[in-house]
Each structure stands twice: as C-alpha cells, then as structure tokens.
C-alpha positions, -999 to +999 in steps of 0.1 A: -793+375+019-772+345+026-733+347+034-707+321+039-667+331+046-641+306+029-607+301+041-590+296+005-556+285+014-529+282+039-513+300+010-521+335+005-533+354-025-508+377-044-525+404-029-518+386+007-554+376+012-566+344+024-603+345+030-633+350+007-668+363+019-700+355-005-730+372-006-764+359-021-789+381-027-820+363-032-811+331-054-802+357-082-772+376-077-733+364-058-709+388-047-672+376-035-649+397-015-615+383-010-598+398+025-567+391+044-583+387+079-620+379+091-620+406+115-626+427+080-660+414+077-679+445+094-663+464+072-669+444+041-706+439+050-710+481+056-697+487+018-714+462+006-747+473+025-740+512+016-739+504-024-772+485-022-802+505-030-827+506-001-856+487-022-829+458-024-813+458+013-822+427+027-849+421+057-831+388+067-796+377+069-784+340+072-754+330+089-746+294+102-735+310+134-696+309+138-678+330+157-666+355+136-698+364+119-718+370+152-699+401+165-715+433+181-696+450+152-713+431+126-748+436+144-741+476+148-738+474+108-771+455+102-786+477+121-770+512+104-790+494+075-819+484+086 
C-alpha cells in the first residue's frame, strides 16, 4: 500500500477541509479521504484498515517520510493491523 497527503488549497472545501489522503492498494484500487487537519491521519488510516478484509491488509506501507506521517500514533495503528 502506497499513501501520499495533498494539501488542496489555501482555500478550504465546503465541508472546511483542506487536505486529501490517497491510498493505493496494489496498482489496482485508490482511495481518497478529504480531512480538515493532518493530525486526522491515524484515524483515517484505522477506518480505512478496519474495513479491509484481512487477506487484503497490506504487509508493506510506503511513505516518503514527512513528518506527519511518521507518528507513534500512526505506527500504534499499523501495528493494531498487522
């Protein structure tokens, strides 16, 4: 599974988001989760983990690193779903 977080706009979404988080699951299947603040990404990555079926979860998860996306929160959720 590769994810990436976007920062759409200075200008926020009718909902009052701002940032979008994309999954890829093996080449084959994207996922985008529009969210007002990155500290949300724990969370988003948990509901996303919790509806995939164990046969799918994925073994390896690429990152390029920043900040916000190497979190002991985020790594406490990988490893609920291990």
């Amino acid at each position: 599974m590769s994810f990436n977080l976007f920062e759409m706009s200075k200008i926020k979404t009718i909902g009052s988001n701002r940032y979008c988080l994309v999954f890829i699951d093996n080449g084959q299947y994207a996922t985008a989760v529009v969210h007002a603040i990155k500290d949300e990404i724990p969370k988003i990555f948990d509901r996303a983990l919790s509806q995939t079926p164990d046969c799918h979860k994925p073994t390896i998860v690429k990152s390029d690193c920043a900040a916000e996306r190497n979190t002991q929160q985020l790594r406490a959720v990988l490893r609920k779903h291990k």
